[in-house]
C-alpha positions in Angstrom: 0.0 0.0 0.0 1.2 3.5 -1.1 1.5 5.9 1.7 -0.9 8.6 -0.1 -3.2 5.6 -0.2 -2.7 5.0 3.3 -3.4 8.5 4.3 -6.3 9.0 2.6 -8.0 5.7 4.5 -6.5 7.1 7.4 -8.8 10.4 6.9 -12.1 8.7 6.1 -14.8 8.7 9.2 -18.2 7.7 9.5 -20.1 10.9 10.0 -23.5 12.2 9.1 -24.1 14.7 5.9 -26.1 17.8 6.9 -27.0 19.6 3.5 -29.8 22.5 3.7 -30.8 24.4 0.5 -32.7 27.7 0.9 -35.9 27.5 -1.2 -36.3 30.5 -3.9 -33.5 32.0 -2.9 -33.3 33.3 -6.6 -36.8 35.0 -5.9 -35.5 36.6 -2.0 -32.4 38.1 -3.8 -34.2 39.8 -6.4 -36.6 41.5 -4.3 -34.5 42.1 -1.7 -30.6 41.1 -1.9 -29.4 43.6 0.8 -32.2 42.2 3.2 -32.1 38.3 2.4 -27.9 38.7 2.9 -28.7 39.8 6.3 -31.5 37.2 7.1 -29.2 34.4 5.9 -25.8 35.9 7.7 -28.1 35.7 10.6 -29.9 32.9 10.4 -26.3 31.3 9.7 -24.5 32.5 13.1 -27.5 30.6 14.8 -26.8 27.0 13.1 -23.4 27.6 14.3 -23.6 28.9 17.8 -26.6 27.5 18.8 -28.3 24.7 16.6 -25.3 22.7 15.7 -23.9 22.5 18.9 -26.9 21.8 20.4 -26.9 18.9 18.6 -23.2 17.7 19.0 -22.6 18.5 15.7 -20.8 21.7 13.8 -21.3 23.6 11.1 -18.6 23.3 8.3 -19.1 25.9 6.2 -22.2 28.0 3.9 -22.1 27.2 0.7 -23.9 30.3 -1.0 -27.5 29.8 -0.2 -26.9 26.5 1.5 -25.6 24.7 4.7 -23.2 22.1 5.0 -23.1 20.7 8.6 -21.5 17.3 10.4 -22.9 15.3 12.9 -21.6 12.1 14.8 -24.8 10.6 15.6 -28.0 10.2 13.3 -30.3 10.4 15.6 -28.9 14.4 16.8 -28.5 15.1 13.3 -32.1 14.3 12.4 -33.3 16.8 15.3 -30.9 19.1 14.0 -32.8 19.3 10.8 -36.4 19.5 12.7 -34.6 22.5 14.5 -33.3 23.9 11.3 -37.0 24.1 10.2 -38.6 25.4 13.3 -36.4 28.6 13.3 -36.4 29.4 9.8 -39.9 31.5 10.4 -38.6 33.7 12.8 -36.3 35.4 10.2 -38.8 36.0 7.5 -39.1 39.7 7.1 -42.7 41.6 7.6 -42.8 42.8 4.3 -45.5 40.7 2.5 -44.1 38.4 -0.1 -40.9 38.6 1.1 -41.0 35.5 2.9 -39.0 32.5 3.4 -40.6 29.5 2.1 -38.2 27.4 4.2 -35.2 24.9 4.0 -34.8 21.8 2.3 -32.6 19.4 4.0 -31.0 15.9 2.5 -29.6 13.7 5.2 -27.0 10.9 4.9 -24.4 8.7 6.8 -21.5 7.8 4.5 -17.4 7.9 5.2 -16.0 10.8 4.1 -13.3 13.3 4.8 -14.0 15.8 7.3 -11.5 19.0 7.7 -12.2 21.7 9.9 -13.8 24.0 7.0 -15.1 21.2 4.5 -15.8 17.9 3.9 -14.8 15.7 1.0 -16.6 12.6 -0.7 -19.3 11.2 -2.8 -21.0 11.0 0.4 -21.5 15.3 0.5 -22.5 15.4 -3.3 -25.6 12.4 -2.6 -26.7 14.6 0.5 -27.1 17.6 -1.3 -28.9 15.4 -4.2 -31.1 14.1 -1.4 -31.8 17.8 -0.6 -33.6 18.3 -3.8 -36.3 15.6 -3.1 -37.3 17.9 -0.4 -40.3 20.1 -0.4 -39.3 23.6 1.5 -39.9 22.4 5.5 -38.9 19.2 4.9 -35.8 16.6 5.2 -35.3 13.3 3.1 -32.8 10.6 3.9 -31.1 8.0 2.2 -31.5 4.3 3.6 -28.1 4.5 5.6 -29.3 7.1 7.7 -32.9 6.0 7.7 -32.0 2.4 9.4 -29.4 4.0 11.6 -32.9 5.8 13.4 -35.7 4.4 15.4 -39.1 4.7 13.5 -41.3 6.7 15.9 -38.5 7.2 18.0 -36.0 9.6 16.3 -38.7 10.7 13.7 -41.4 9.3 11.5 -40.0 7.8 8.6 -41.9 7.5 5.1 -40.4 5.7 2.5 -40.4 7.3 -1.0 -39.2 4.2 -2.9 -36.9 4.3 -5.3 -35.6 8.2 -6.8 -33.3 9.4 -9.8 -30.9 12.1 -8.9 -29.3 14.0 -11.0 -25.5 13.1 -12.0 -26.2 9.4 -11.0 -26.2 6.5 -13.2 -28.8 4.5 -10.2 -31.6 5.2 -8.0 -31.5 6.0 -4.7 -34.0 4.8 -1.9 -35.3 7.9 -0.2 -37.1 8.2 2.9 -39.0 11.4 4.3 -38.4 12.1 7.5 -41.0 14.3 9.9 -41.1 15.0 13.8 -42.4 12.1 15.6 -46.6 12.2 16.1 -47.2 14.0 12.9 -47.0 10.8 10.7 -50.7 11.7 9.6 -50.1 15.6 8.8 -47.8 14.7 6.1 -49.0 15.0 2.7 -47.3 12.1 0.7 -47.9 12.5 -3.5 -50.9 10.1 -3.9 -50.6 7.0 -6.3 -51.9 7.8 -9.5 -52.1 5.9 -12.8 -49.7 7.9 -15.3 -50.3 5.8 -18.0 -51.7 8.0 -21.0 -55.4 7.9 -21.4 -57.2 7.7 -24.7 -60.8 8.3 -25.2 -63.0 6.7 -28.3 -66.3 8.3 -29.4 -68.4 6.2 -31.0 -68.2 7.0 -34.6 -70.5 8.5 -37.0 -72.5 7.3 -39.9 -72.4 9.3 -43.2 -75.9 7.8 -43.5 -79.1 8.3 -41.8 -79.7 4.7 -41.4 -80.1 3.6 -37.6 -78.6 0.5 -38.3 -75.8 2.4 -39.1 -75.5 4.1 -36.0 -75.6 1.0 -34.1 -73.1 -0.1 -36.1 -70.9 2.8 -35.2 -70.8 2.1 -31.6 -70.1 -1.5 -31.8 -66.9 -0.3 -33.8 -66.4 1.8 -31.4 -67.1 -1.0 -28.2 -64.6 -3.3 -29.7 -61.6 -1.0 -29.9 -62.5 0.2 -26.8 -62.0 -3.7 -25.6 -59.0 -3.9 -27.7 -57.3 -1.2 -26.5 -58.0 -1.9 -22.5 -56.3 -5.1 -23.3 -52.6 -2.7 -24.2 -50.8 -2.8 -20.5 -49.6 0.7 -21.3 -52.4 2.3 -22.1 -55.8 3.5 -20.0 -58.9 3.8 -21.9 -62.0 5.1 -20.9 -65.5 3.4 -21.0 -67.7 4.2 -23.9 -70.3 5.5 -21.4 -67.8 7.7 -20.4 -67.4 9.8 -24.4 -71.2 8.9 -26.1 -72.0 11.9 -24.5 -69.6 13.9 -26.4 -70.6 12.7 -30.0 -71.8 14.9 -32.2 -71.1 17.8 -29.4 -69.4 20.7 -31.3 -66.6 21.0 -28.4 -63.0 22.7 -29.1 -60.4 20.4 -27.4 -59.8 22.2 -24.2 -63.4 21.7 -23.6 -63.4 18.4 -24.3 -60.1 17.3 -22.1 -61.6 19.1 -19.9 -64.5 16.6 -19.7 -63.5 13.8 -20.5 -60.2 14.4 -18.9 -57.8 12.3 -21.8 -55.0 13.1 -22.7 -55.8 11.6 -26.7 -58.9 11.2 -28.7 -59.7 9.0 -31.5 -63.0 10.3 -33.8 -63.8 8.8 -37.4 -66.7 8.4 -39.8 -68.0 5.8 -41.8 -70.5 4.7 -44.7 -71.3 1.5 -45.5 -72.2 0.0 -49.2 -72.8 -3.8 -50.3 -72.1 -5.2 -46.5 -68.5 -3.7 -46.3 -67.7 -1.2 -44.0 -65.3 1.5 -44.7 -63.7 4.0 -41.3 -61.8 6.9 -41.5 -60.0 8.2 -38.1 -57.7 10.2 -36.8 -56.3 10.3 -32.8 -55.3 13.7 -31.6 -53.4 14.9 -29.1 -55.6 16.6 -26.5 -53.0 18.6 -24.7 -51.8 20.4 -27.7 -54.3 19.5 -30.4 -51.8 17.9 -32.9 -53.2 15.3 -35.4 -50.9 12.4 -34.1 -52.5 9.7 -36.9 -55.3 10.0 -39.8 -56.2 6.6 -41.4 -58.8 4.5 -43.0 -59.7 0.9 -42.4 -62.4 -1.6 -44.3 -64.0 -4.6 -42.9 -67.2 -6.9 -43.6 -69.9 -6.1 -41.4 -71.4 -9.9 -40.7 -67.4 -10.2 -39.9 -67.0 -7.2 -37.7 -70.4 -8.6 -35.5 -69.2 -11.9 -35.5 -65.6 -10.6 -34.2 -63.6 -12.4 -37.6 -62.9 -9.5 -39.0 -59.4 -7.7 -39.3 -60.7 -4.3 -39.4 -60.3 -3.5 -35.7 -56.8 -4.9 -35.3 -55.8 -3.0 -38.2 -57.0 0.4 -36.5 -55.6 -0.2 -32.8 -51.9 -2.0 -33.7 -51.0 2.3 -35.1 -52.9 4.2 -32.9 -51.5 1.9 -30.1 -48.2 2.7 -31.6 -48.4 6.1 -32.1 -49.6 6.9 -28.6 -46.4 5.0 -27.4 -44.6 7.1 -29.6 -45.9 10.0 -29.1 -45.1 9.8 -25.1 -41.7 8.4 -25.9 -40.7 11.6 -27.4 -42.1 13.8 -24.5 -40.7 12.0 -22.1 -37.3 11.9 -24.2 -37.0 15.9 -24.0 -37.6 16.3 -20.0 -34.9 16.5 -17.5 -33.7 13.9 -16.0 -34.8 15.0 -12.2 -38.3 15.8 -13.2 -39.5 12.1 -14.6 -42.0 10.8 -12.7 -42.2 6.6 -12.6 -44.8 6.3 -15.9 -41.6 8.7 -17.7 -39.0 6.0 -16.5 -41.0 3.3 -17.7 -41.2 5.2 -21.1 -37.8 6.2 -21.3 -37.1 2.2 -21.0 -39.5 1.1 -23.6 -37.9 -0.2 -26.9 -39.4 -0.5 -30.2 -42.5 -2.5 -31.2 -43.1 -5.0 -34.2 -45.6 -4.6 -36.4 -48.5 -6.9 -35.2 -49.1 -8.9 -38.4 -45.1 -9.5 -38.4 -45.1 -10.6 -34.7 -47.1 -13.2 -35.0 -45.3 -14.9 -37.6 -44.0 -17.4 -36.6 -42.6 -18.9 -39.6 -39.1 -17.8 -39.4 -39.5 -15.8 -43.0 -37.2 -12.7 -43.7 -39.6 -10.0 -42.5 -39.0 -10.5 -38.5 -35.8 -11.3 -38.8 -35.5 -7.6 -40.7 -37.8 -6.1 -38.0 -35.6 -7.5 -35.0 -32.5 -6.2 -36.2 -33.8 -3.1 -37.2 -35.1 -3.1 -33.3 -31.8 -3.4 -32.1 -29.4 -1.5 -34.4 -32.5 1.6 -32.9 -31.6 1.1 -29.8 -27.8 1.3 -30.5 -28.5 4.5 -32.1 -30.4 5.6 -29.6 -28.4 5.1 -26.5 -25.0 6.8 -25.7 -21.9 5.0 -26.4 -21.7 4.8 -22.2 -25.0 4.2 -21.2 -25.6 0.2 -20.2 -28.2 -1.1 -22.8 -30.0 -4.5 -22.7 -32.0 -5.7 -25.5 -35.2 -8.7 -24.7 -36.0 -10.6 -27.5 -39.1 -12.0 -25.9 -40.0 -14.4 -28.5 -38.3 -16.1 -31.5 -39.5 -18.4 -34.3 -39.9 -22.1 -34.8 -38.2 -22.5 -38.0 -34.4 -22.4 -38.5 -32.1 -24.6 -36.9 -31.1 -22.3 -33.3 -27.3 -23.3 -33.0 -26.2 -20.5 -33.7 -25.8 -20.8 -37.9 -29.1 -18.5 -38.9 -28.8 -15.2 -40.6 -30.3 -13.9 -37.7 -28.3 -15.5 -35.2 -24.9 -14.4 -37.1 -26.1 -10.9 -37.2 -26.9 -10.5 -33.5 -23.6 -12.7 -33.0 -21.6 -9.5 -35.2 -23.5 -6.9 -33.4 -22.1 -8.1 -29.8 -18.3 -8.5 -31.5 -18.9 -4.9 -32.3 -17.2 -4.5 -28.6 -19.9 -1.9 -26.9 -19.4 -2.2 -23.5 -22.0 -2.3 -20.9 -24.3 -4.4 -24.0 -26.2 -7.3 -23.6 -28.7 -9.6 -26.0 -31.3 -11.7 -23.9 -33.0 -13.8 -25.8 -36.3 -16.3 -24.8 -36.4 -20.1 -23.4 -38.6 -20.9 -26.0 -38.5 -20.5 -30.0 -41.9 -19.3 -29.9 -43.6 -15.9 -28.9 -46.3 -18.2 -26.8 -44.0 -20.7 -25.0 -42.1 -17.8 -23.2 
């Protein structure tokens, strides 16, 4: 062992991280900047002579509108925090507005290096990360600190699952942490269903036959039921947009009511027991024309459920909602995804639905899976770790290894990519996996 090696062991101690982050300080400075420097000189000199020590811990130093503080024992540095919070009201100013919303305070135990006037280690970085879960009033803790305290005890604990900071590569388990006895005054983001939601009105006949209009809304009822079946998608009843048909709405109105985030409209006329739709899914939030289309079917088919005419229409509008939220979630920041986003931001390419179930072996899949993959290559950084699941395979071809699809995958993983990986099923076909 080197001695600068040696040293730098020497140096690392088990302490508790301390980070506190002034909310809209951006917002304090520019109405005030004289004023707020005061407050925060202030409020500063009292985490030091008073709070910290209180505590048996110190404060290391201010880092512009923030705190950097070190504790010994988790339990004193979680009451630090509570304390931090209950004294930020007595410096807001009497000037209406000009109020303090409040700290936000990460917690977390890691070995780092601690000098008199700073601290060194990825340990400081993931506390001030942890800081930025934080509402203002609040404190969030990683999992080291959070089973280092007594639930009920030290404070109430709340675990957030699972959180993406920014600058690092893996989630981080997060717990909020509140006083003890006010477990049921927190107000915990409630579990919603992100998934995007697509509404289908029943569709209108060109005709004036009520046959015809009965027809529409059995088109309508089946893609409804098609749809529903799509894991990533939420569709709403038919009772729920019937009302809406034939209602000259603008969109607003109508997201307003129906509260979707994409609708699917069309018309149709029928001649000679064939069945002819056009139509076209928008985007309610913005009210872009996302897909326009036309589809034909036999109508003794369409009652009697044979008829392609439905699976024709949901396989692309299925496709180009996914699409469509790929995108959006592809253009936010990192730290603002919520789950459904990371879900999205993981979700690969799709095969045609005629070409998936093929299970023949023929040149068209074996085109479509490559062209899946080589995406994905494209699409992800040289650095990033990429996995690629072929779920289901074919039952032709002889699967040692000697197949034109095979050899190609084989040359894409010689390519030398680190961090890449090819997982392909148990079974040769899509319905034994």
């Amino acid at each position: 062992m080197n001695e600068g090696h040696a040293f730098e062991e020497a140096k690392l101690q088990r302490r508790v991280i301390l980070f506190a982050d002034l909310a809209e300080s951006v917002r304090l400075y520019e109405q005030d900047e004289a004023r707020t420097i005061d407050r925060w000189r202030r409020f500063a000199a009292l985490v030091r002579e008073h709070i910290a020590p209180q505590h048996d811990g110190r404060l290391v130093r201010t880092v512009g509108d923030g705190l950097l503080l070190d504790f010994d024992d988790p339990g004193q540095a979680t009451r630090a925090s509570f304390a931090l919070h209950q004294h930020v009201p007595a410096f807001n100013a009497p000037v209406p507005g000009d109020d303090c919303r409040g700290l936000r305070v990460g917690l977390h135990l890691a070995n780092v290096v601690a000098e008199e006037h700073e601290m060194w280690g990825s340990g400081v970085n993931l506390a001030a990360r942890l800081a930025t879960l934080a509402q203002p009033g609040q404190t969030v803790a990683s999992v080291s600190l959070r089973t280092a305290l007594v639930d009920a005890v030290h404070a109430d604990c709340h675990d957030l699952g699972l959180r993406y900071l920014k600058h690092l590569s893996e989630p981080v388990r997060a717990f909020l942490l509140c006083p003890p006895g006010q477990r049921g005054a927190v107000q915990l983001p409630p579990t919603e269903d992100l998934r995007p939601s697509v509404a289908v009105v029943p569709f209108t006949a060109l005709s004036a036959d009520p046959a015809h209009d009965a027809l529409g809304h059995a088109m309508a009822d089946d893609i409804i039921a098609s749809l529903s079946r799509h894991p990533g998608l939420r569709v709403l009843s038919r009772a729920s947009t019937a009302a809406v048909r034939g209602a000259q709405l603008d969109l607003k109105r109508l997201r307003e009511l129906l509260g979707a985030s994409f609708l699917l409209t069309g018309r149709f006329y029928v001649r000679n027991q064939r069945v002819r739709l056009s139509a076209e899914l928008c985007d309610l939030r913005d009210g872009q024309v996302l897909w326009a289309g036309a589809v034909a079917g036999d109508v003794d088919a369409l009652f009697e459920g044979h008829d392609e005419l439905v699976p024709h229409l949901v396989a692309p509008v299925a496709q180009q909602v996914l699409a469509n939220e790929l995108a959006r979630v592809r253009s936010l920041p990192m730290d603002t995804l919520a789950s459904y986003s990371l879900l999205m931001g993981a979700s690969g390419p799709q095969l045609p639905s005629l070409t998936a179930a093929d299970s023949s072996g023929g040149g068209a899949l074996s085109a479509h899976l490559l062209d899946g993959v080589c995406y994905a290559l494209d699409l992800c950084k040289a650095h990033t770790p990429l996995a690629v699941n072929i779920s289901y395979g074919t039952f032709a071809g002889p699967h040692d290894g000697s197949s034109l699809l095979e050899s190609a995958l084989d040359e894409l993983l010689a390519m030398g990519r680190k961090n890449f990986a090819i997982v392909l099923a148990a079974g040769n076909a899509r319905r034994e996996r």
